[in-house]
C-alpha positions as CSV (number, residue, x, y, z in Angstrom):
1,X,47.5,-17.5,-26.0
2,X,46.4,-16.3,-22.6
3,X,44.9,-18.6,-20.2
4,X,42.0,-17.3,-17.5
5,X,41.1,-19.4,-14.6
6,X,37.9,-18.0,-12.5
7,X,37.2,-19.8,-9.5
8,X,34.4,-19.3,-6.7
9,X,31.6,-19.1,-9.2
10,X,28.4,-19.3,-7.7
11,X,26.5,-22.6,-8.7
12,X,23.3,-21.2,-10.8
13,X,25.7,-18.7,-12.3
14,X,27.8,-21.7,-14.2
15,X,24.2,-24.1,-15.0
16,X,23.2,-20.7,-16.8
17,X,26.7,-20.8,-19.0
18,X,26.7,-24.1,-19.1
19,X,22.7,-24.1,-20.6
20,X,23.7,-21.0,-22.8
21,X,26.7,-22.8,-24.5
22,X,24.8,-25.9,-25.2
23,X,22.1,-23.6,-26.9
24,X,24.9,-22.5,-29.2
25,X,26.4,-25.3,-29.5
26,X,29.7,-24.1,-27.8
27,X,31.9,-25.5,-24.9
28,X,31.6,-23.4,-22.1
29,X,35.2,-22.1,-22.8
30,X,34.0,-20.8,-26.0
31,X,30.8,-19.5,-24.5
32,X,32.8,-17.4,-22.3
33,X,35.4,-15.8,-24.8
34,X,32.0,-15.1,-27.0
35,X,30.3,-13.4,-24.0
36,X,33.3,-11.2,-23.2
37,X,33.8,-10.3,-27.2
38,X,30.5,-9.3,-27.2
39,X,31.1,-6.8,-23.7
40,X,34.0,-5.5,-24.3
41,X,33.3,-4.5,-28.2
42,X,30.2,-2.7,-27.6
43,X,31.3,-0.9,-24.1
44,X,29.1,1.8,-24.1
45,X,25.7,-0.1,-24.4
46,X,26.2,-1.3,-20.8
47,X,28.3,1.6,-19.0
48,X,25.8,3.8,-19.6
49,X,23.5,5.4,-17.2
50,X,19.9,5.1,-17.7
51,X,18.6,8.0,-15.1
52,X,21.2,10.4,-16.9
53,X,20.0,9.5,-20.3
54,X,16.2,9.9,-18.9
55,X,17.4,13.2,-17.7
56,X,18.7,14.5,-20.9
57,X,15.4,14.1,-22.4
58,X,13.5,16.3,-19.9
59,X,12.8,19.8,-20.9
60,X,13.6,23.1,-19.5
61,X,10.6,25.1,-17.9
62,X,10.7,27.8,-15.3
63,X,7.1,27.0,-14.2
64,X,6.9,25.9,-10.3
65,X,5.0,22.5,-9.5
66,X,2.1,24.6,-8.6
67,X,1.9,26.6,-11.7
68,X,2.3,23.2,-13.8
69,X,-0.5,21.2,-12.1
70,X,-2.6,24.4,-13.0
71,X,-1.5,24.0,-16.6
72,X,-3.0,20.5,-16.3
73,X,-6.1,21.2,-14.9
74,X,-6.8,23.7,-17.2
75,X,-5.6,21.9,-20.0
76,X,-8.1,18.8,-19.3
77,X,-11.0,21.5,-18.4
78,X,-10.6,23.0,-21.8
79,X,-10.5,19.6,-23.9
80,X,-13.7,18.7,-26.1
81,X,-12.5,15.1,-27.0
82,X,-15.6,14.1,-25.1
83,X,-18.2,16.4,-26.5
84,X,-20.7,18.1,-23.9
85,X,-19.5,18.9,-20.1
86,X,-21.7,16.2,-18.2
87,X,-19.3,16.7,-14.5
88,X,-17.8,13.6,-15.2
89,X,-14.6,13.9,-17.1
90,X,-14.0,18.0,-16.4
């Protein structure tokens, strides 16, 4: 079995393990192998880019800024969801 030595860990790094693997009731050791199990068998969860992912959800639309701010305003002028036109909400 391997052995893995880490040294220069910063101080409120280590409590936080230390407090983790008391919480489940594991020696720090234990907590560590655990943490990196859990990492390295489920890679993609955390290499994953959340701006590209956002990105893949927007939708193509040849429409300039202009022309979609108009789309808006129009949109909101031609809603009825508050009855009558009283100046306030159109």
């Amino acid at each position: 079995m391997a052995i893995l030595q880490v040294r220069g860990i910063d101080e409120g790094l280590y409590n936080s393990l230390k407090q983790k693997a008391k919480i489940d009731n594991r020696s720090i050791s234990q907590e560590v192998i655990a943490i990196l199990e859990t990492y390295l068998s489920t890679p993609d969860i955390y290499n994953t880019n959340s701006t590209r992912e956002f990105l893949k959800l927007s939708w193509d639309d040849t429409r300039n800024a202009a022309e979609i701010i108009a789309g808006i305003e129009e949109d909101r002028k031609n809603k009825d969801s508050f009855g009558e036109y009283n100046g306030v909400f159109d």
